[in-house]
MMTF fields as JSON, N, C-alpha, C and O atoms, coordinates in Angstrom:
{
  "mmtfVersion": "1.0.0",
  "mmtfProducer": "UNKNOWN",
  "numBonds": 495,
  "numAtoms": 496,
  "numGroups": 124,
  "numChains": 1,
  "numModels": 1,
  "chainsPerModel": [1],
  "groupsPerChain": [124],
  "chainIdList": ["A"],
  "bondAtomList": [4, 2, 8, 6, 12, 10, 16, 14, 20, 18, 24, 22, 28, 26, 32, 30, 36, 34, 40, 38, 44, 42, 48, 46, 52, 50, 56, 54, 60, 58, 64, 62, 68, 66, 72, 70, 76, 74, 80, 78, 84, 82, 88, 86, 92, 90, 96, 94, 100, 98, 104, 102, 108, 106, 112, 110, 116, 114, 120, 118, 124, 122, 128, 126, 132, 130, 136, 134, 140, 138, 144, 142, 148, 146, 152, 150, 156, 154, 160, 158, 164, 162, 168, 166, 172, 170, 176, 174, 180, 178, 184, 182, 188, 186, 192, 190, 196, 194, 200, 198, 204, 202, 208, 206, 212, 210, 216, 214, 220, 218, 224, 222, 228, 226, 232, 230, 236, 234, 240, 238, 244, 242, 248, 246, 252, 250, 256, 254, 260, 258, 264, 262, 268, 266, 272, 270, 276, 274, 280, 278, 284, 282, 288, 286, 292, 290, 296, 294, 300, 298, 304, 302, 308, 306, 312, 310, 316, 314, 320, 318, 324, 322, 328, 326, 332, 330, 336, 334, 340, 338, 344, 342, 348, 346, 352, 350, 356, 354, 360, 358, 364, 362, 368, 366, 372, 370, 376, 374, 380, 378, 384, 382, 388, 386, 392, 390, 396, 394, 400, 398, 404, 402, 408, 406, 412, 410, 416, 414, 420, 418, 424, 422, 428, 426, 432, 430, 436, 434, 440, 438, 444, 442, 448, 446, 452, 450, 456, 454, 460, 458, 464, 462, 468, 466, 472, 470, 476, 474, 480, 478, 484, 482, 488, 486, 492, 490],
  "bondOrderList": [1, 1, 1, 1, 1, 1, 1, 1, 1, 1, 1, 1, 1, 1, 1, 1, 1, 1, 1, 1, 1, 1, 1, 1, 1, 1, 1, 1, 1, 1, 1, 1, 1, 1, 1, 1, 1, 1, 1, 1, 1, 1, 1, 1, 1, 1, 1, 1, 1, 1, 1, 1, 1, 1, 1, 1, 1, 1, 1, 1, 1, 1, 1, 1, 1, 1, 1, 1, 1, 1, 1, 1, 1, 1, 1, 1, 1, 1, 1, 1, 1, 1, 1, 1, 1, 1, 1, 1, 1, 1, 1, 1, 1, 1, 1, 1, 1, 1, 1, 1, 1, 1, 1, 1, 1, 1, 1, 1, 1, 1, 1, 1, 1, 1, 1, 1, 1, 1, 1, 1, 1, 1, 1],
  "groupList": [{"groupName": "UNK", "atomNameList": ["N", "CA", "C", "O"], "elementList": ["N", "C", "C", "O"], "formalChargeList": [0, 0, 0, 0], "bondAtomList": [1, 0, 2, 1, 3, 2], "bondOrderList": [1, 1, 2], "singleLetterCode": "X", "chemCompType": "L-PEPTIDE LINKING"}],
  "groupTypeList": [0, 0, 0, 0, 0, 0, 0, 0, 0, 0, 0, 0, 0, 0, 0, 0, 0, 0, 0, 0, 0, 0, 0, 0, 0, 0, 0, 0, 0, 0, 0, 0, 0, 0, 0, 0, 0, 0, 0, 0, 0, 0, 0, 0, 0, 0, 0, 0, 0, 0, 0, 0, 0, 0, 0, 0, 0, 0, 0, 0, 0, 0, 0, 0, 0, 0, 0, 0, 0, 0, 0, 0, 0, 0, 0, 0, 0, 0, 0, 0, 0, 0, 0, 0, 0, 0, 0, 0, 0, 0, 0, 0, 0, 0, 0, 0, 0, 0, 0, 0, 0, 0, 0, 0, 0, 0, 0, 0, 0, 0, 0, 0, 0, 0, 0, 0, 0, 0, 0, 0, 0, 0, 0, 0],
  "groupIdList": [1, 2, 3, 4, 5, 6, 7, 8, 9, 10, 11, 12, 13, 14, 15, 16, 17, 18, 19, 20, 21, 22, 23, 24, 25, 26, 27, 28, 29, 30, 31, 32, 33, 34, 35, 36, 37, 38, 39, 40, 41, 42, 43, 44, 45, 46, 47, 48, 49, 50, 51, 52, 53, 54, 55, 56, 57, 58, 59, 60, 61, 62, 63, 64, 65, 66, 67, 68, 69, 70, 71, 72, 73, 74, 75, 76, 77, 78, 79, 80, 81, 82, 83, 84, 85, 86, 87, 88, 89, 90, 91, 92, 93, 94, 95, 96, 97, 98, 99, 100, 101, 102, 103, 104, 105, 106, 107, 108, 109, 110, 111, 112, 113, 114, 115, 116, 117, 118, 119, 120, 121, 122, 123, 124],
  "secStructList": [7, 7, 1, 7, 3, 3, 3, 3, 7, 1, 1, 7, 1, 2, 2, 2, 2, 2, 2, 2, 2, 7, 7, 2, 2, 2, 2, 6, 1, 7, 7, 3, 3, 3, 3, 6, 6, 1, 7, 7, 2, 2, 2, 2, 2, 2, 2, 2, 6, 6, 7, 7, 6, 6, 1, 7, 7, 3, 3, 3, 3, 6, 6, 3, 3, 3, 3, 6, 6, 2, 2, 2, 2, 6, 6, 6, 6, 1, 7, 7, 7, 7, 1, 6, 6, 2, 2, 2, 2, 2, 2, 2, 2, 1, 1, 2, 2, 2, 2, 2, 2, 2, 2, 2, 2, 2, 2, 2, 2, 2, 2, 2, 2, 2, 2, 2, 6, 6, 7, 7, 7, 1, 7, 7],
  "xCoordList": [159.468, 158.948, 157.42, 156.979, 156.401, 155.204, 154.773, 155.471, 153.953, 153.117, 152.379, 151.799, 152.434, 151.837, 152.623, 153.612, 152.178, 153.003, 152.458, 151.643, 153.213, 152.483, 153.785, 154.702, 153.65, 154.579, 154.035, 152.869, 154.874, 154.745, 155.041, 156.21, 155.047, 156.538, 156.941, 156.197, 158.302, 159.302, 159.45, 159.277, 159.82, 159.941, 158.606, 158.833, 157.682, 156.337, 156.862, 157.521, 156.206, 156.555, 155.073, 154.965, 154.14, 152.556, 152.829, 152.926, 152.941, 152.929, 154.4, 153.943, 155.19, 156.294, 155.64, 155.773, 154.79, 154.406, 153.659, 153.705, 152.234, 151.379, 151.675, 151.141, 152.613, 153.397, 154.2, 154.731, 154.401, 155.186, 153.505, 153.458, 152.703, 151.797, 151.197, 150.929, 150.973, 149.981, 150.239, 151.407, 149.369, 149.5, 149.04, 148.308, 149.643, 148.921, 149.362, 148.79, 150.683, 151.222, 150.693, 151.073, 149.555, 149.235, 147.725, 147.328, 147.135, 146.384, 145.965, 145.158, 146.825, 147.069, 148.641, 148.991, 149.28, 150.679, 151.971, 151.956, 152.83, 153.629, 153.212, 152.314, 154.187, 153.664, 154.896, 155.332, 155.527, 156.459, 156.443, 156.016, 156.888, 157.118, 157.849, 158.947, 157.387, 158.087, 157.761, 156.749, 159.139, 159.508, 159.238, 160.07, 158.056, 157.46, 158.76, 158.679, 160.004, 160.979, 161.973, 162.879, 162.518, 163.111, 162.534, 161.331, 163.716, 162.814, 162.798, 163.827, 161.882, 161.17, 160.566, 160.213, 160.565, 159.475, 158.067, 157.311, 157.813, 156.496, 155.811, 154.642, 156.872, 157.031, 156.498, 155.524, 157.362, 157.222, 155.518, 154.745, 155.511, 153.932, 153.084, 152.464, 153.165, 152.002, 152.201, 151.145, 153.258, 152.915, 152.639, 152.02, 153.03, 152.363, 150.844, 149.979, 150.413, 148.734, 148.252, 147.03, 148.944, 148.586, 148.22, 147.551, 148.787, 148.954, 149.708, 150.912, 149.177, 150.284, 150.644, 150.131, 151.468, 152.051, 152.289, 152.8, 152.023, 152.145, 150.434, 150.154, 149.928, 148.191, 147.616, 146.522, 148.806, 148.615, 149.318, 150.084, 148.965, 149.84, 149.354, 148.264, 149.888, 149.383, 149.566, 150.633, 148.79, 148.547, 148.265, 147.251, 149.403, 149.29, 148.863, 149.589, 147.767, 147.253, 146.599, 145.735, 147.07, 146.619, 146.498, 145.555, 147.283, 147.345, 146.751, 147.031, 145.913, 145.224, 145.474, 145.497, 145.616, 146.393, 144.984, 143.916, 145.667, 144.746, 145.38, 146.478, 144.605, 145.197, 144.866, 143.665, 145.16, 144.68, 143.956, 144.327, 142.555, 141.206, 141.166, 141.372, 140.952, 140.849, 142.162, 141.981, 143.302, 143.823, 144.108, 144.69, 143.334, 143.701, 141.961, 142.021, 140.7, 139.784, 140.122, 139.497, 140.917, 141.186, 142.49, 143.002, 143.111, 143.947, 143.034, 142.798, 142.065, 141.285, 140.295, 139.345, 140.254, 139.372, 140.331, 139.91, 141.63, 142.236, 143.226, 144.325, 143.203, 143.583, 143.199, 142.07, 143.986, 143.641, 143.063, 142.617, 143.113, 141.869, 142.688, 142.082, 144.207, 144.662, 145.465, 145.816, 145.57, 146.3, 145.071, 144.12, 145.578, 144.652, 145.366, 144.96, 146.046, 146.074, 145.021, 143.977, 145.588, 144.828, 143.42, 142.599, 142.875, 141.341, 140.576, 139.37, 141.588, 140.946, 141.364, 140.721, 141.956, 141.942, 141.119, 140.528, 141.026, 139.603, 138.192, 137.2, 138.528, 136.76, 136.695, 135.674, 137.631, 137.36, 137.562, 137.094, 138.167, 138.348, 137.367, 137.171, 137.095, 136.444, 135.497, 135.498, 134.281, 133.601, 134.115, 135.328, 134.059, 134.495, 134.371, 135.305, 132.956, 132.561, 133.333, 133.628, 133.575, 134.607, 135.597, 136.091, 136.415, 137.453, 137.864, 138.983, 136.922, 137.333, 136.719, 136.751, 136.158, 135.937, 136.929, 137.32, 137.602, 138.997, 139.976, 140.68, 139.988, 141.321, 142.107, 143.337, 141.193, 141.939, 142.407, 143.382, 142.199, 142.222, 143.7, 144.725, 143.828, 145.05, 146.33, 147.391, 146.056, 146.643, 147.511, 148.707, 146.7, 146.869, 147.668, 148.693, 147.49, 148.287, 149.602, 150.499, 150.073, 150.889, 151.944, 152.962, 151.241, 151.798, 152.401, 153.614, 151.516, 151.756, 153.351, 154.078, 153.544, 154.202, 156.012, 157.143, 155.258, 156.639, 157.027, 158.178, 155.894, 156.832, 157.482, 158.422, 157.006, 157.281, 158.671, 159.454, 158.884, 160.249, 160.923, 161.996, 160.987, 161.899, 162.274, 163.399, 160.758, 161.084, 160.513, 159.611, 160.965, 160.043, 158.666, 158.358, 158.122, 157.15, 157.679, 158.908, 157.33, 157.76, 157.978, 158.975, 157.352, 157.998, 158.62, 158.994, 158.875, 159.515, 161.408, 162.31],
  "yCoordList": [122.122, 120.863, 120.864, 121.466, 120.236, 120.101, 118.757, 117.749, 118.865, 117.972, 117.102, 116.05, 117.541, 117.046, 115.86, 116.226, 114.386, 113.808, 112.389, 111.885, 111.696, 110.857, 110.238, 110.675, 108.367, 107.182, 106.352, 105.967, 105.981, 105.321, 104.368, 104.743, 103.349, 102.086, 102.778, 102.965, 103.113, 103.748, 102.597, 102.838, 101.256, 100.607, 100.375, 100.423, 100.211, 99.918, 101.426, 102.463, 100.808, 101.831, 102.387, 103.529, 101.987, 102.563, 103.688, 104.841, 103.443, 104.131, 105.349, 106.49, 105.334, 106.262, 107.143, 108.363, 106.474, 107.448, 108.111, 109.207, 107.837, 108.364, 109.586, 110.694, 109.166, 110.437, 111.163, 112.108, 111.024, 111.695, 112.712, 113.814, 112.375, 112.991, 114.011, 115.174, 113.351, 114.125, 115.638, 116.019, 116.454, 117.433, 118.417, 119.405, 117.882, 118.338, 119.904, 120.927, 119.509, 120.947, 122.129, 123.099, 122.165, 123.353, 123.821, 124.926, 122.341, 122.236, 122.9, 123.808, 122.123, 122.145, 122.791, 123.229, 122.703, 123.437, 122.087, 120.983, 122.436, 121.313, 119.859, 119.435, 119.219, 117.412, 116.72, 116.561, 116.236, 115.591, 113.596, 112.639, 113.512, 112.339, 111.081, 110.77, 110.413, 109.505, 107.793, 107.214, 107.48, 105.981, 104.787, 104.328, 104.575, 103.498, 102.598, 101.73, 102.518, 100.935, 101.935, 101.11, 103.038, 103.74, 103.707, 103.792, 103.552, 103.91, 105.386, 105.962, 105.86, 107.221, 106.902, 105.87, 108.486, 108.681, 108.147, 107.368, 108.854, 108.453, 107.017, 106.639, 106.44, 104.874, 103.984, 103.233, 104.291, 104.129, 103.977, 103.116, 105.51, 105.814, 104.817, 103.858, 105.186, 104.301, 102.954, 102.322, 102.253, 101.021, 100.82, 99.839, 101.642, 101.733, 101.891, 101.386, 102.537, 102.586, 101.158, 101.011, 100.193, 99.02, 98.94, 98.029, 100.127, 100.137, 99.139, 99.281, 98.421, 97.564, 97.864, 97.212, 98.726, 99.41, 98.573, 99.116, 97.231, 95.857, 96.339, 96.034, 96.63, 96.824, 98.593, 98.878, 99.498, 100.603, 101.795, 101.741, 102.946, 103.684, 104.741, 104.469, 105.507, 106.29, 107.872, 108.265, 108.474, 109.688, 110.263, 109.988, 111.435, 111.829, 113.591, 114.498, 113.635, 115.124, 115.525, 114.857, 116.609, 117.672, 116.487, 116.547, 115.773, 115.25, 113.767, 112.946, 113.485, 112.57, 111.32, 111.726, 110.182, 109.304, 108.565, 108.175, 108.586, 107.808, 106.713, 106.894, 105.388, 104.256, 103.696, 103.879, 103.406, 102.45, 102.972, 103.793, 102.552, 103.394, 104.48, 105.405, 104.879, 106.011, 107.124, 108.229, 106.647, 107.469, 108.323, 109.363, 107.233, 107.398, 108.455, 109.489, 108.13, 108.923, 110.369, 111.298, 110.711, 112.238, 112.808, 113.803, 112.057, 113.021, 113.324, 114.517, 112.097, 113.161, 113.971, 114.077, 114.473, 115.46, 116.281, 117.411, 116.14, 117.754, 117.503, 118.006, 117.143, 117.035, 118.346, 118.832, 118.675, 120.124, 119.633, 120.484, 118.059, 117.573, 118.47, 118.813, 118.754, 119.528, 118.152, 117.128, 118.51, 117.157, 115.949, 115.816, 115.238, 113.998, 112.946, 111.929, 112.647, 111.533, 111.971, 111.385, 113.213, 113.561, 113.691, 113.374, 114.293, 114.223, 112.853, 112.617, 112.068, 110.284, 110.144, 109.164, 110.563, 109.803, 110.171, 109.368, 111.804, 112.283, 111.829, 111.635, 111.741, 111.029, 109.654, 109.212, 109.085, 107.142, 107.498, 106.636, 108.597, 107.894, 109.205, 109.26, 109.874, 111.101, 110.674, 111.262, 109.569, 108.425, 107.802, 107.924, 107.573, 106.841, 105.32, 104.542, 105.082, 103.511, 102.845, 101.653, 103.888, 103.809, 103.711, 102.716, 104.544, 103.96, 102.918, 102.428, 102.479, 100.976, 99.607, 98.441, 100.296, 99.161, 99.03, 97.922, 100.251, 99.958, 99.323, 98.37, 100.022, 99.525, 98.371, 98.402, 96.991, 95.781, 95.631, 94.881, 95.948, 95.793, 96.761, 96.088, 97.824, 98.884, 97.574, 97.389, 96.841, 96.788, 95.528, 95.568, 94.61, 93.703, 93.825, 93.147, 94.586, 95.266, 95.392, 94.789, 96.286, 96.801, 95.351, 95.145, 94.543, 93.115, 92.6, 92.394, 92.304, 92.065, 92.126, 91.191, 93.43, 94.203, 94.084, 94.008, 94.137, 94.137, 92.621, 92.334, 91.456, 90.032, 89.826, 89.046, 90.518, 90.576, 91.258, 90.972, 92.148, 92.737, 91.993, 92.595, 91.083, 90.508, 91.132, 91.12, 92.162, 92.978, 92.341, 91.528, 92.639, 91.961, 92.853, 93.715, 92.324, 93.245, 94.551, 94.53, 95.439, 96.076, 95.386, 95.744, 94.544, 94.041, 92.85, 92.778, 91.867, 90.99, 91.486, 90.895],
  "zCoordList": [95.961, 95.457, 95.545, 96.524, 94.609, 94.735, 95.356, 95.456, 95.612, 96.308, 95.086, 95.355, 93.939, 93.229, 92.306, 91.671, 92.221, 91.421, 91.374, 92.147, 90.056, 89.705, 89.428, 88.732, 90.564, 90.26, 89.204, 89.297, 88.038, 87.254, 86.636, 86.546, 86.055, 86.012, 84.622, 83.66, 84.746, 84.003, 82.768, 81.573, 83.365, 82.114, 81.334, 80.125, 81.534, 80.463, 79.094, 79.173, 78.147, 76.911, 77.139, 76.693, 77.599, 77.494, 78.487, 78.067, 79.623, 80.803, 80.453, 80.381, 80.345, 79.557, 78.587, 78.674, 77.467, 76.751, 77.051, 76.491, 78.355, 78.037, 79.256, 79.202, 80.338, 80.797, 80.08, 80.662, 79.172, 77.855, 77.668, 78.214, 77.157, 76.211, 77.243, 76.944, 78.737, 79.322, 79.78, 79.708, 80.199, 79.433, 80.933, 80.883, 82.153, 83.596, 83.917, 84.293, 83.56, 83.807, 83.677, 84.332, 82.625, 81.818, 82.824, 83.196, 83.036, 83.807, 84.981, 85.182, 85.828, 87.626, 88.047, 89.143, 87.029, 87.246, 87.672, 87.127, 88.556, 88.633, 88.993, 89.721, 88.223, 88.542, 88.186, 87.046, 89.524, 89.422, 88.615, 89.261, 87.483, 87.166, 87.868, 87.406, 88.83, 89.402, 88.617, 88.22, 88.686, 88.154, 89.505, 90.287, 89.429, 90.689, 90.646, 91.515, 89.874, 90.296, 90.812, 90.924, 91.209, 91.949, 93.545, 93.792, 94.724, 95.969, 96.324, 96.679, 96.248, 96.793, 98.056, 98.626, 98.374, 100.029, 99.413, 99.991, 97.82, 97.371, 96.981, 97.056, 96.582, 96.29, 97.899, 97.94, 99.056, 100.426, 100.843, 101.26, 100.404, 100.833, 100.057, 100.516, 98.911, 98.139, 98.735, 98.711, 99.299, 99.622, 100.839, 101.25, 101.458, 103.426, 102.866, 103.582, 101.663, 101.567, 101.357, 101.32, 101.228, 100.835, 99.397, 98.909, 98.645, 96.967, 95.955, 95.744, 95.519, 94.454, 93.538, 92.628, 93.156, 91.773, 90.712, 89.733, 90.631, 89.564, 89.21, 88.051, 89.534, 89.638, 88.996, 88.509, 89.238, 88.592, 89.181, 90.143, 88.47, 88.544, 89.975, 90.478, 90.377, 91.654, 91.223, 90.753, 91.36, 91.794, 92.868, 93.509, 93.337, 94.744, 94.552, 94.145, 94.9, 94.165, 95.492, 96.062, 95.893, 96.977, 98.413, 99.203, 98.497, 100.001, 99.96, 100.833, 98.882, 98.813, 97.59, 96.428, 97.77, 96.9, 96.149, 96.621, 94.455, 93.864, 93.048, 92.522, 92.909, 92.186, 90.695, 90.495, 90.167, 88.899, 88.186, 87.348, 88.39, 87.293, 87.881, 87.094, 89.164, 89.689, 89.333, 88.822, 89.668, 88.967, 87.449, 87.142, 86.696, 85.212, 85.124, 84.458, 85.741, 85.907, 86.64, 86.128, 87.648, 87.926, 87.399, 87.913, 86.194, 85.448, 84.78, 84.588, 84.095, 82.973, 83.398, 82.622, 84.243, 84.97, 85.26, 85.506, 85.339, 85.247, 83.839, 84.074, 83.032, 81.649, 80.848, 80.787, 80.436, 79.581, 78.049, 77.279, 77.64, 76.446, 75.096, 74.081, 75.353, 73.875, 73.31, 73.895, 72.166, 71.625, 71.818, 72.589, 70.8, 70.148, 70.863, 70.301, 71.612, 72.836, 74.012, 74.299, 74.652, 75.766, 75.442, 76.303, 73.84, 74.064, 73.845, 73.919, 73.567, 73.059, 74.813, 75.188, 75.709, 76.796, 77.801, 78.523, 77.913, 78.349, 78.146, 78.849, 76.87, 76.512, 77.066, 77.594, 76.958, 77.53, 79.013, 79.757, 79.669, 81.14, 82.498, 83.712, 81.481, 82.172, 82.871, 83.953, 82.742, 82.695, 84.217, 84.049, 84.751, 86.172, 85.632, 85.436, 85.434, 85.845, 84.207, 84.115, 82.984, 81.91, 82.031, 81.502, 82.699, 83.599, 84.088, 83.931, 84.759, 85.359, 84.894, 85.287, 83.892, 82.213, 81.562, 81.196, 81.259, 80.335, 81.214, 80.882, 82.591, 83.016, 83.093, 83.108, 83.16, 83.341, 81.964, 82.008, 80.91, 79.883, 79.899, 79.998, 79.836, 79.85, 80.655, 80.059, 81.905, 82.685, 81.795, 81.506, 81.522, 80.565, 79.643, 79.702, 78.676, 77.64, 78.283, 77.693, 79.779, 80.364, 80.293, 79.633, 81.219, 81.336, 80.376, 80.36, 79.359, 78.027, 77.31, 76.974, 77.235, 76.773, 77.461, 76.98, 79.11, 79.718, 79.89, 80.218, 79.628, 78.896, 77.922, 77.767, 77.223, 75.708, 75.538, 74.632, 76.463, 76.295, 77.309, 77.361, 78.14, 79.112, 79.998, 80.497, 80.486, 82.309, 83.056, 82.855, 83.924, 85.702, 85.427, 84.605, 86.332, 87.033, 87.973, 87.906, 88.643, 89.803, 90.983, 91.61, 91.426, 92.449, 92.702, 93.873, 92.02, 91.186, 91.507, 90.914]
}
């Protein structure tokens, strides 16, 4: 098993796809896809970090946990930038302080979306 992996809310269609598109593997090598509304050891952790997964997605890369903008800023820093999702997402999030310009905005959308279809939130 790797150490490497990223919880995600399974039901959002944004967050599904864009773990659909991303492209880490090729990258950094294995990366386990985790569904943040499943309980995992990783799910556990992120919330003993005092992480709110209603707030964003987590990345757990080499020992060290990342959240929200930050997380969506160090995939695209190990993003391999092939395919026209990943290089439109590299370019907007490669950017740190871009990152966490778009993000409330991404998060929003997220929300949005999962009213619109009649889901909870994650912790709901």
């Amino acid at each position: 098993m790797t150490d490497n992996w990223i919880l995600y809310d399974g039901e959002c269609p944004f967050c599904r796809s864009y773990m659909h598109f991303l492209r880490l593997r090729e990258s950094i090598g294995p990366v386990r896809l985790i569904d943040a509304r499943e309980t995992t050891p990783e799910r556990a952790r992120a919330e003993a970090a005092g992480l709110k997964l209603d707030d964003g997605m987590v990345l757990g890369f080499e020992g060290q946990l990342y959240h929200g903008a930050a997380c969506l800023h160090r995939l695209a820093l190990m993003s391999t930038g092939s395919g026209l999702i990943n290089r439109l997402c590299t370019s907007l999030f490669r950017v740190e302080a871009r990152a966490r310009g778009w993000y409330p905005w991404l998060r929003g959308g997220r929300n949005l979306a999962l009213r619109l279809l009649g889901r909870k939130q994650i912790s709901q």
